[in-house]
C-alpha positions in Angstrom: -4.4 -10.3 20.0 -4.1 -8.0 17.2 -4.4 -4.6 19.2 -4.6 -0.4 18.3 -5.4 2.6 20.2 -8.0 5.0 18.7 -10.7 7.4 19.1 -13.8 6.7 17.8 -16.1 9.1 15.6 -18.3 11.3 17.0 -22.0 9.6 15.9 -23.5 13.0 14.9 -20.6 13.2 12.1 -21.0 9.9 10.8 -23.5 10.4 8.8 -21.6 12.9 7.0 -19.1 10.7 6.4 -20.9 8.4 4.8 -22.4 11.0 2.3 -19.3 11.6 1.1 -18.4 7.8 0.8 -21.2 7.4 -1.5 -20.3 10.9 -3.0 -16.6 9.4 -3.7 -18.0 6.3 -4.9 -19.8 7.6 -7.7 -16.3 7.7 -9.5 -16.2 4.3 -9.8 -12.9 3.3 -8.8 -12.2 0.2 -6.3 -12.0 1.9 -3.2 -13.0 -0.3 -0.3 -14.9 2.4 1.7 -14.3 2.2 6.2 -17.7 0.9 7.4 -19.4 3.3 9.6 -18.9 1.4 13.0 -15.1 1.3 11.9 -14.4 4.7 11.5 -11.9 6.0 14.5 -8.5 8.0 14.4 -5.7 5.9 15.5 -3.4 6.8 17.9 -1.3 3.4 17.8 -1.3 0.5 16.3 0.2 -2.0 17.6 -0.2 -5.1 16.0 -0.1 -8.6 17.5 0.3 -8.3 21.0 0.6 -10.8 24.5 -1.8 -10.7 27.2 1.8 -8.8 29.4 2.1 -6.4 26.9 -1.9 -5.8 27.0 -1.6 -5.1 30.6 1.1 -2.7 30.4 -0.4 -1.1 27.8 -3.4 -0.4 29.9 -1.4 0.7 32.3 0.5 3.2 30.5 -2.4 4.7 28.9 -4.6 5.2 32.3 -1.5 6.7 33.9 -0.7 9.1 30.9 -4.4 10.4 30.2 -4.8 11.1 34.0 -3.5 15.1 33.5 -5.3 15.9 30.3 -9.0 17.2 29.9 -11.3 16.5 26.8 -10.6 19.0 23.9 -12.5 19.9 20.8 -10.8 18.5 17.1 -12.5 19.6 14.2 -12.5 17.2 11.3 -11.8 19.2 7.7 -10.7 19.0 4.2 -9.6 15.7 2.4 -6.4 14.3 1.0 -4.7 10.8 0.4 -1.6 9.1 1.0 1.2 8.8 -0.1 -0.1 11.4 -3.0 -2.3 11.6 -5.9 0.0 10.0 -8.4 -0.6 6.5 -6.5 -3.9 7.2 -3.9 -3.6 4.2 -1.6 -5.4 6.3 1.4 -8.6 8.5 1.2 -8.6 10.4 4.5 -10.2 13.1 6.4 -8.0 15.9 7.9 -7.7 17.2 11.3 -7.8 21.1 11.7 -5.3 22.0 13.9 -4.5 19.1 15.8 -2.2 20.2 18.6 -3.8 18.3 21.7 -4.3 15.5 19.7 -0.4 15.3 18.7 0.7 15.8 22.3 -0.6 12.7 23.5 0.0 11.0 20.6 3.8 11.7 20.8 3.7 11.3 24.5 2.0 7.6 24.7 4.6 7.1 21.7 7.5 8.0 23.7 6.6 5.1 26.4 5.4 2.0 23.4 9.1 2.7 22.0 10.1 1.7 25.7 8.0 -1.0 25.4 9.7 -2.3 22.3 7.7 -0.7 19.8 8.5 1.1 16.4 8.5 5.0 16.8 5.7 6.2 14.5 7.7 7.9 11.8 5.8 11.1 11.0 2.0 10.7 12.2 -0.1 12.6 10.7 -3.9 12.9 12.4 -6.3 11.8 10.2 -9.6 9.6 9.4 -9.2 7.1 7.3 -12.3 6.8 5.0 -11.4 4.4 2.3 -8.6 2.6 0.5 -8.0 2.7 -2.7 -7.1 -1.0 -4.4 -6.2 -0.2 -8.0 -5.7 2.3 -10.6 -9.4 2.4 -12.4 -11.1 5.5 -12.8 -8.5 7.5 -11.0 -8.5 10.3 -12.5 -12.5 10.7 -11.8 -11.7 9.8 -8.5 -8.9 12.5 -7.8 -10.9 15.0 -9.5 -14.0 14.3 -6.6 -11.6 14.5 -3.7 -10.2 17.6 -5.1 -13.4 19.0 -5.5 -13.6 18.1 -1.8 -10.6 19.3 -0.7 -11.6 22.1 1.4 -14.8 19.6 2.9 -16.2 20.8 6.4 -17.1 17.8 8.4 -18.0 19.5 11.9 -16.2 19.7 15.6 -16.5 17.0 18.2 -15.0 16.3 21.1 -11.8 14.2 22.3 -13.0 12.9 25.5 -12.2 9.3 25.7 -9.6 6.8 23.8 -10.6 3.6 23.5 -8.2 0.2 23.1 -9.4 -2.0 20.4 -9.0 -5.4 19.1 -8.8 -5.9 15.6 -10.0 -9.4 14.3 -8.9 -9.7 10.2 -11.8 -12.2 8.5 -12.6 -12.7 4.5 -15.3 -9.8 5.1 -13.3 -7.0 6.4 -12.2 -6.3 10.0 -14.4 -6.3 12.7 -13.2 -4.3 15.8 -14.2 -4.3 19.6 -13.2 -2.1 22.4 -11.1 -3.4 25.2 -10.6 -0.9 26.9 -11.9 2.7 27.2 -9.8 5.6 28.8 -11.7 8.8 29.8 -10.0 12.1 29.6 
């Protein structure tokens, strides 16, 4: 199974989020926007995985989230990857994300014991779109930046959720797992 840890968007934001999808989209570039019951942060994503590693996943995870408590993140300005001389990400920011990093880097510590890459420099962030070609960028990045500074609204961490990931002609279409309370 093609697997990722994540937690989902608070539903009271989403709507938000999609304003500013069709906002974006007004510039008329090819960016395929994140469908509303797709929109998450990712912790991990782990890729094709056994039913073993699955487990020990699991495992991991329940044991780890055991000590912390849910914590407020408050979603914020916009920016894209890798920068705005070739956007191939449109994402939301993170305001402060210190609780969010610590178990990030700590559930990362124990995947690299379980054979997986160590995530490079993560960055918390909500993926809203991605860009697929260099039409009407400069309308585009001239939107975002008006953006920049966009207010999206607190929620609350208290769950992370395992999810499957199943790739059809359509898009993705993800299903939890597993969900992990804090």
């Amino acid at each position: 199974m093609r697997e990722f840890l994540a937690v989902d968007i608070d539903p009271k934001l989403l709507n938000r989020i999609a304003e500013i999808q069709r906002w974006l989209s007004d510039a008329d570039a090819p960016v395929k926007f994140v469908e509303r019951e797709n929109l998450h942060l990712t912790l991990k994503f782990f890729g094709e995985i056994s039913a073993n590693k699955n487990k020990e996943i699991i495992n991991i995870v329940q044991e780890k989230l055991k000590k912390y408590q849910p914590f407020p993140i408050h979603i914020r300005r916009m920016g894209v990857f890798p920068n705005f001389g070739y956007i191939r990400v449109v994402w939301l920011g993170i305001e402060e994300p210190n609780n969010f990093s610590v178990i990030q880097k700590e559930l990362d510590r124990h995947f690299i014991n379980m054979g997986f890459k160590k995530e490079r420099s993560y960055t918390a962030h909500l993926t809203i779109g991605r860009v697929k070609g260099g039409q009407n960028k400069e309308a585009l990045v001239g939107k975002i930046k008006e953006l920049e500074e966009m207010d999206i609204g607190e929620m609350i961490v208290d769950r992370v959720v395992l999810k499957k990931s199943e790739l059809t002609p359509a898009g993705p279409i993800y299903s939890n797992i597993h969900e992990f309370l804090l």
